[in-house]
C-alpha positions, -999 to +999 in steps of 0.1 A: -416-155+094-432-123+073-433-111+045-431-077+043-417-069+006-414-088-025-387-116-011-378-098+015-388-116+050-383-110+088-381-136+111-404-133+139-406-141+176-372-125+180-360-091+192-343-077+165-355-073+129-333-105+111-344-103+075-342-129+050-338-125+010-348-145-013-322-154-041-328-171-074-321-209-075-336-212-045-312-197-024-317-174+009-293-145+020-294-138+054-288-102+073-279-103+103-279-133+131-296-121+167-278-128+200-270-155+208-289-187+213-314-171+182-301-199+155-326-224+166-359-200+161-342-186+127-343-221+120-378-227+133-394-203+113-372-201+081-384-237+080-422-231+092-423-211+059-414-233+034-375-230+034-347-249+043-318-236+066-291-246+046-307-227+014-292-201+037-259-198+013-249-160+026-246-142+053-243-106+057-235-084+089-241-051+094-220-048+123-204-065+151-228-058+183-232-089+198-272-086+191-262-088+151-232-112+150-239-135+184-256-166+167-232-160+134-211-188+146-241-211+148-256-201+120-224-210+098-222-239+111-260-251+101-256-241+071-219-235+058-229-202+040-208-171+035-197-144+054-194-109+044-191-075+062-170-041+058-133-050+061-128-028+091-160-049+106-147-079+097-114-078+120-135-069+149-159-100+142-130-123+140-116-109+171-085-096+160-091-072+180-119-079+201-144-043+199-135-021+226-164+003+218-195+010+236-217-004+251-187-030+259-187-071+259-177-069+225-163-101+225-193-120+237-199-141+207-175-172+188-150-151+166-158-157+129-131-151+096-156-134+075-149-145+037-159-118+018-146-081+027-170-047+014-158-015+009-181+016-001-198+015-034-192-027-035-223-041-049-241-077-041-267-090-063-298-088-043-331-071-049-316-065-084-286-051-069-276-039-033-248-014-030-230-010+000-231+019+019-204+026+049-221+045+074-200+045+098-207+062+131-224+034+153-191+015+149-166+019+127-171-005+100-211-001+100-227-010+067-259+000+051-279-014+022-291+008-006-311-006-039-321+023-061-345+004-083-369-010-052-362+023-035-353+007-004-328+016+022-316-015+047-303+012+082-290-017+104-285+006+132-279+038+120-316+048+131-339+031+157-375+034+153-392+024+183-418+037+204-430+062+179-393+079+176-378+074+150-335+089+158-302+077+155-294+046+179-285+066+209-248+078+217-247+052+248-243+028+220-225+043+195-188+046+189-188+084+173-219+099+173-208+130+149-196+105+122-230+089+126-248+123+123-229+126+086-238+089+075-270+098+081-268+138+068-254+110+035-280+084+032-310+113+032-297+127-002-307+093-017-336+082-038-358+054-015-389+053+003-386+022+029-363+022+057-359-009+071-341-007+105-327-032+128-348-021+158-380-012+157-408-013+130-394-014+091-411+019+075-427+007+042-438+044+030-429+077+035-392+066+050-374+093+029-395+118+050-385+107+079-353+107+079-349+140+063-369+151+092-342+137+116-320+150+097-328+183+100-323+182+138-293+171+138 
């Protein structure tokens, strides 16, 4: 697992970018939760770096896409934590109705009741305070994760930086692509330097530039 901020950690070895806060008391907050069949190398390295996995007392999902919410299921069940999401997310993670949206198989993960419901403007007390952004776009109830003070901005998948590109995830994947284009015309008029996106390589300076950049072709 790395460190790539102050308390702030992503676990490594794994596709996706699953980060890991660290919470006073000794607690962990978890965002995000891989495929499935990922719980066993969260646990691996949350516990080759010092941790335990059932410090892991939340969980928080971005979205539903079976490569953010498939090893929820395990994952709660390790460790008993809490669950929160949008509340429009949060029916399609418990399945009630299984996601129809692209790119399909939306039900391919164990349905989870999420305990805790966000709407826009909620806050959670990490980094000092994370609001909650709904961008939605990708899917309906897609969150982001904004702290003003650390000047950080958590995408999920709003934006995908890999191979040198750095764009909105691509419209084969995402439910409305013009409500996307306005969450992101809406998270560029905030104050933040590091993006940290789901896919691809976090950006630890110079992130507002970039995706004021993007936004301007869009």
């Amino acid at each position: 697992m790395v460190q790539i901020l102050p308390g702030i950690h992503r676990v490594d070895d794994v596709e996706e970018n699953i980060y890991l806060f660290e919470e006073g008391g000794g607690k962990l907050a978890l965002l995000d939760t891989g495929y499935p069949g990922t719980a066993p190398k969260i646990k691996h390295h949350v516990e080759k770096s010092g941790f335990r996995l059932d410090q892991i007392s939340r969980i928080i999902l971005t979205h539903v896409h079976p490569d953010h919410v498939g090893s929820l299921r395990a994952i709660v069940d390790l460790t008993k934590a809490r669950t929160f999401s949008h509340w429009v997310e949060a029916e399609f993670i418990a399945q009630r109705p299984a996601y129809d949206g692209p790119p399909g198989g939306g039900n391919r993960f164990d349905p989870v009741e999420v305990d805790e419901k966000f709407k826009d403007g909620d806050k959670i007390d990490l980094l000092g305070g994370l609001e909650i952004l709904h961008t939605p776009g990708h899917t309906p109830g897609h969150i982001s994760l904004y702290s003003e003070d650390q000047g950080i901005l958590l995408t999920g998948d709003l934006f995908f930086n890999q191979e040198g590109n750095f764009t909105l995830t691509p419209p084969m994947y995402t439910h409305h692509t013009q409500s996307a284009i306005i969450s992101a015309r809406r998270v560029a008029k905030l104050k933040f330097d590091r993006v940290l996106t789901y896919h691809g390589p976090p950006i630890l300076e110079g992130g507002k530039k970039r995706v004021e950049e993007l936004v301007k072709t869009l």
